[in-house]
C-alpha positions in Angstrom: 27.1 12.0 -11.2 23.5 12.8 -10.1 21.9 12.8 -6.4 19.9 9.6 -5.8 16.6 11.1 -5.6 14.7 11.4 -2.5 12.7 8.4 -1.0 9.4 7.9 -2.8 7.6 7.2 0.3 8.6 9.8 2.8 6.0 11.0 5.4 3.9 7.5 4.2 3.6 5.5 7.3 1.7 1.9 7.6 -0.3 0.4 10.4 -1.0 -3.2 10.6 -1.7 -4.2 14.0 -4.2 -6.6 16.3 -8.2 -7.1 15.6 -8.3 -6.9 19.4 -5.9 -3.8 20.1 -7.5 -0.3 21.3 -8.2 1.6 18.4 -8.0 5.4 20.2 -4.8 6.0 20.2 -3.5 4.4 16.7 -6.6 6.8 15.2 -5.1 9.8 17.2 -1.6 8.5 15.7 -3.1 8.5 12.0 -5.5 12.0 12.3 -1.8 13.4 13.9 0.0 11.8 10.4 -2.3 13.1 8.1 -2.6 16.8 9.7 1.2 16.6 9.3 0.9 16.1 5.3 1.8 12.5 6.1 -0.2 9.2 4.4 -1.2 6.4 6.0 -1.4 3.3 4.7 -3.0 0.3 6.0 -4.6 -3.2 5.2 -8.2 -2.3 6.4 -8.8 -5.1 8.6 -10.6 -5.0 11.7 -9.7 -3.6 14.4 -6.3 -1.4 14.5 -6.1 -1.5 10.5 -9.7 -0.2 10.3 -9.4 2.8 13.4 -6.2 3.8 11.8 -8.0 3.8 8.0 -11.0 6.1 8.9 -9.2 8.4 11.3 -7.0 9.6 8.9 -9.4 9.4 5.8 -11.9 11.8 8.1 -8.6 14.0 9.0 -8.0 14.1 5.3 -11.9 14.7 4.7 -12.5 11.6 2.7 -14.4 8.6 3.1 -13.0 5.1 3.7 -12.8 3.0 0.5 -13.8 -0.2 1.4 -12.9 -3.4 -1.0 
């Protein structure tokens, strides 16, 4: 018998929150994620969705995709 293999999403993390919430410190949260080696993954909406998106895409030294 094998080992199950490890989780395919470790150190991927999603943020889905409020168009109305404070963006600072979910965008600290996401730059900290990605500077870890982490992803984020989110639904780019307005507000929390779109802070956390382009926090960690500049951390990661990308540009936001936008759909």
């Amino acid at each position: 018998m094998t080992a199950a293999p490890a989780f395919p999403l470790a150190g991927v993390v999603a943020v889905v929150g409020s168009r109305h919430g404070s963006p600072y410190p979910v965008a600290q949260f996401a730059a900290a994620v990605v500077a870890a080696g982490g992803s984020v993954v989110t639904g780019c909406a307005r507000g929390v969705d779109h802070a956390a998106a382009t926090a960690a895409a500049a951390a990661a030294g990308v540009a936001p995709l936008r759909l």
